[in-house]
N, C-alpha and C positions, 0 to 999 in steps of 0.2 A: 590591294585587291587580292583575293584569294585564287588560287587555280581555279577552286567551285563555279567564283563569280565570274573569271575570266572566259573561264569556259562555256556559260551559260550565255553569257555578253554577246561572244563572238558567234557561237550559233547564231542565237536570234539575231543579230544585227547579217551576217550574212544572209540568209535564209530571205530575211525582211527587204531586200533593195534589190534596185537593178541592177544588173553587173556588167561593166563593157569589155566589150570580145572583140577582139579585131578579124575581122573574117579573114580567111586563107587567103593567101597572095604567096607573094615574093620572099616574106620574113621566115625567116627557120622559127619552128615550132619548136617550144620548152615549157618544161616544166619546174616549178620548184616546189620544195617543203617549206613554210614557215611552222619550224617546229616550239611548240610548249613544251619547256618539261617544267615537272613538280618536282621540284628541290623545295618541297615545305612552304614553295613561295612563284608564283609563275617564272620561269627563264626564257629567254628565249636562246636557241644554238645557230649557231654560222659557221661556216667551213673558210677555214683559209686558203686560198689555193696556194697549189705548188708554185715554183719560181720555174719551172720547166714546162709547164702547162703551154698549149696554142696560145689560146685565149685568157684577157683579165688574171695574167701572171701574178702572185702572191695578193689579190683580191680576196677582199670578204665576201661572202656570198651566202645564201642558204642553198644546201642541197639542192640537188637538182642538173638538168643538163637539158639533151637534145630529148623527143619525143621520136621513140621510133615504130617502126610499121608495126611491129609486135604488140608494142603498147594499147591494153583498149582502151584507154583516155589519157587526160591529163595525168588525172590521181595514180593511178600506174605507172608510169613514167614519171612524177617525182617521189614516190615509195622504192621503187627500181632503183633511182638513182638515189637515194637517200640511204639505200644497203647498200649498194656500191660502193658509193662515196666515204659514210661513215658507219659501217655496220650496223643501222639500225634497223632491225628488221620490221617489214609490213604489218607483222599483228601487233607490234608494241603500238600502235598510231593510232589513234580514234580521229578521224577527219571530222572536222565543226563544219569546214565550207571553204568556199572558192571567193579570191578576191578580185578586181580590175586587172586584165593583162595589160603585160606593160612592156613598151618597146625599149631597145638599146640603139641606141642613134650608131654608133660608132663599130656594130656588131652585126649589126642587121637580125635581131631575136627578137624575135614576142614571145614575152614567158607568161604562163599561167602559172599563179600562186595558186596552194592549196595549203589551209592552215588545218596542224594536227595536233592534237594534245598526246603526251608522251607519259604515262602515267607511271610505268612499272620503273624502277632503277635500272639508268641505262647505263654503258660502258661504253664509249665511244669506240672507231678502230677504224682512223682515219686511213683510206687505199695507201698512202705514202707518195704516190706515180701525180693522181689530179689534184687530192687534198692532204693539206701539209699536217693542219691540224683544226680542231674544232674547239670555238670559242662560244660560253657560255657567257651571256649576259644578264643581267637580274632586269624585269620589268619595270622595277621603282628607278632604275637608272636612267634605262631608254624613255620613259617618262617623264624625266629631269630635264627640264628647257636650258639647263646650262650646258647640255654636253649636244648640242643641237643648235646648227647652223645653216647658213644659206648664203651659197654664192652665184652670181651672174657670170654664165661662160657663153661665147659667142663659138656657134659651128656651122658652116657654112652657111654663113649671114642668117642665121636664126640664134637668137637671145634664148638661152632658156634657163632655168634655175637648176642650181646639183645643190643636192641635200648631204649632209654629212651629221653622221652620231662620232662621238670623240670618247671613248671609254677606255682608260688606262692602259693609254697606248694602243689602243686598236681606232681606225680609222674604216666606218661603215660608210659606203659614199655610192652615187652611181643608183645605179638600176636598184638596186639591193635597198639601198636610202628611201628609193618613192618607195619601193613595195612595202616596206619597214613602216615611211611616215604612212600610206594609205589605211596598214592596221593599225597603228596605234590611232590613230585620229575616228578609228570607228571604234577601239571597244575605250578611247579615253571619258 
């Protein structure tokens, strides 16, 4: 698939459905980027966290963090923290749309995805302090059913499934894993 096609996919197919929002409550509000770039070929990038970090200590993650009062939405808040995090500045990002928020059982977050396509050549420049470093992956990979699994974990007497991507030597898993499978399973 082409970035052209991908990114034309993913438009419509967000644009096209209904999208579930967990109304405000108790959860900390978040944001993420699922970012595209065009290396010739769709990628997508993740941030490794730091090993000093509070939270999800050397986790894979896509950009993104807390939503704060400054912020006027989501999309703000994971562009904000997407410069933050890895120097990618707001005008490089074309936003397609917004995915399913999705809870972290074990964090107390609901993150709101926003997926962007990243057209210009980027250089990455990872903070060093939250993210260690930023991990490009090719879409023909994440695509690949062999590097994609599913395991049964029980947490406080509720069964639920964790998803994991396994790409040379990196380990996508977690909150990151559903938001990951939720896109791929919509522009596959």
């Amino acid at each position: 698939m082409t970035v052209e096609e991908l990114a034309t996919r993913a438009r419509a197919r967000l644009a096209g459905r209904a999208r579930r929002e967990v109304p405000p409550g108790p959860l900390v509000r978040a944001a993420v980027l699922v970012p595209i770039v065009d290396r010739g070929e769709p990628w997508l990038a993740f941030a490794q966290r730091s090993r000093t970090v509070g939270l999800h200590r050397g986790q894979i993650s896509f950009p993104g963090g807390r939503i704060d009062a400054g912020d006027q939405d989501a999309l703000a808040a994971a562009l904000r923290e997407a410069e933050e995090e890895v120097g990618l500045r707001p005008a490089l990002v074309e936003p397609l749309g917004i995915l399913d928020d999705t809870e972290t059982f074990a964090t107390q977050f609901v993150i709101t995805p926003w997926v962007g396509l990243v057209r210009e050549p980027v250089v990455w420049h990872p903070d060093g302090a939250e993210i260690e470093q930023v991990i490009e992956v090719p879409l023909r990979a994440l695509l690949d059913g062999r590097i994609f699994r599913v395991e049964h974990w029980q947490r406080n007497g509720v069964a639920r499934e964790v998803y994991f991507y396994d790409y040379e030597g990196t380990t996508i898993w977690g909150a990151t894993a559903r938001i990951l499978k939720r896109f791929l399973d919509l522009v596959a």
